[in-house]
N, C-alpha and C positions, 0 to 999 in steps of 0.2 A: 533779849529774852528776859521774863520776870523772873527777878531774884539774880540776876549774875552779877557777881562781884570783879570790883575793876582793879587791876591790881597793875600798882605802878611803876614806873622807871626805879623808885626806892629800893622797895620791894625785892625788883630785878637783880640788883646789887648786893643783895643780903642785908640791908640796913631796913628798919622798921621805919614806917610811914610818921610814924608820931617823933621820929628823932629829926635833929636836923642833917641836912644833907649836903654835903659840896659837890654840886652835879660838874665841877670842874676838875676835879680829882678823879672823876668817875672814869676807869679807864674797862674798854672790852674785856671780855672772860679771854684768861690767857689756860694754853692746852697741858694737859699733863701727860706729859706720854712716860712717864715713869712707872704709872698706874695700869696701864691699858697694854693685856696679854698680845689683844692683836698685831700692833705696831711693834712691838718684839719680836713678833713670831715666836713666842713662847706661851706656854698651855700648862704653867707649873701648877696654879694655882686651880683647887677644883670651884668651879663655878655651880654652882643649885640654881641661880637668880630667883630665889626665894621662893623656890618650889619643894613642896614638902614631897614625903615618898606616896603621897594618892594624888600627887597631879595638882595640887591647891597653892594657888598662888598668894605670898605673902609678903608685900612689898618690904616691910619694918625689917625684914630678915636681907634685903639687899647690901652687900660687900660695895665698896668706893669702887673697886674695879670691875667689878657689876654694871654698877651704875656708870662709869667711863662705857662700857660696852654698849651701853641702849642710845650715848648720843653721837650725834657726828662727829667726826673725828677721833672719838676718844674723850672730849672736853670736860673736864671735870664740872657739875653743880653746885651750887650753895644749898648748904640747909633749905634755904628760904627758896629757892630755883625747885626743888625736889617735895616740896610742900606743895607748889601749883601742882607741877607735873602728877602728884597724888590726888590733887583736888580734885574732887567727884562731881562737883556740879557745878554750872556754865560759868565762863568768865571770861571779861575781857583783859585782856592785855597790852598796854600800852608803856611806849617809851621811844629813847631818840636811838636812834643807829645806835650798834654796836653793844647795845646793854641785854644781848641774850634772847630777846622776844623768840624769834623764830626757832632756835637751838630751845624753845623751854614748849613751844610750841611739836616740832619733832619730836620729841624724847614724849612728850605727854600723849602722840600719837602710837608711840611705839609700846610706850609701858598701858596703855588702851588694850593694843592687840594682843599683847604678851596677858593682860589681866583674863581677857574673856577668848583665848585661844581654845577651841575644841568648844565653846557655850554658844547657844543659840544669838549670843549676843553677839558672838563674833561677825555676824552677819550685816550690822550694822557700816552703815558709810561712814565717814569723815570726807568733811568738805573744807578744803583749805584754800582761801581766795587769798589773791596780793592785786597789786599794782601790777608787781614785774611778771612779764616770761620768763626772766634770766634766772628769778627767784623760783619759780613754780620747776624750771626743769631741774635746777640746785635741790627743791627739797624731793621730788620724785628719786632724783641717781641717790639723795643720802636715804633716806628711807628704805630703798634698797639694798647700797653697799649694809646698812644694820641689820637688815632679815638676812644677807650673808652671814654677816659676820656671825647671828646669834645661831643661824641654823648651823653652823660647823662646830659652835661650843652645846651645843643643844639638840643635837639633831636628833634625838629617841622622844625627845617633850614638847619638838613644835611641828607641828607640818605644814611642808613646803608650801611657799609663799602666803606664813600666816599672816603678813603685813598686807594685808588686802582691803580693797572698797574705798580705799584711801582716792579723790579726787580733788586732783592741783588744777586750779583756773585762777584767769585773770578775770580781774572785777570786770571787765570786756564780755569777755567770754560768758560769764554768768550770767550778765546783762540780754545776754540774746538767747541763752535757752531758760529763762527764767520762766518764763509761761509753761514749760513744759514741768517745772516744779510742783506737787501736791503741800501745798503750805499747812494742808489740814493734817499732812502724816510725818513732815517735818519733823518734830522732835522725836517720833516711833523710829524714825525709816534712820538720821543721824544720834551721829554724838556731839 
């Protein structure tokens, strides 16, 4: 897409692209479940997720345990992870295993629906292709256990199943209903 910014295994890592990098120290996001009410089973802390008192969604206002709540597992972001997932306009993401892509991918799906929940915008698709099966059923069951999760900390500000339009396919599978695509309404019809 014109204008999408590619943004790197660096990046992914919380390191800036202009620094140097030891892509050999680089180890996967490790989980915090210290942060994350769910995994407790505690509900002490009041959660807003950056909803003002008329409904208006304000990401800058998200808590760490907020944000543990919108990705799989609980997984805590980096600054630098939480800045795509904010980023408003197209981008590619690239990197080796384990440095986050799909985890910054998810959560940027989620805090998507969570932004334009109840707006005509919510209406919009998300298309998420891979390689794998294994992967597409992995982010369907996570995308869901997180509209669980939010809908039990939230349930007066979101309505049931606001994580929707969301479609997981294999580069496969895309391949063969891709004639059935309108390319002309592509950018209108996704995000």
């Amino acid at each position: 897409s014109e204008g999408a910014e590619i943004i790197s295994d660096a990046v992914l890592h919380g390191s800036r692209p202009d620094e140097t990098h030891n892509h050999a120290e680089t180890q996967p996001l490790a989980e915090n479940r210290e942060d994350n009410p769910t995994q407790s089973g505690e509900q002490s802390v009041a959660f807003t997720f950056g909803f003002d008192e008329q409904g208006r969604f304000d990401p800058s206002q998200l808590t760490n345990a907020e944000w543990a709540a919108l990705t799989p597992s609980g997984v805590t972001l980096s600054l630098d992870q939480r800045r795509i997932v904010m980023y408003n306009k197209t981008s590619f993401l690239q990197g080796r295993s384990g440095t986050g892509k799909t985890l910054v991918i998810i959560t940027s799906i989620v805090f998507k629906q969570l932004q334009n929940a109840g707006s005509q915008a919510s209406g919009k698709k998300v298309l998420f292709v891979t390689y794998s099966s294994a992967l597409c059923r992995w982010v369907q069951t996570e995308l869901q256990a997180i509209s669980n999760r939010l809908r039990e900390i939230l349930a007066e500000r979101l309505p049931y199943g606001f994580i929707r339009n969301v479609y997981c396919m294999t580069w496969k599978d895309l391949a063969g209903i891709a004639y059935t695509i309108d390319f002309n309404t592509f950018e209108k019809d996704f995000w």
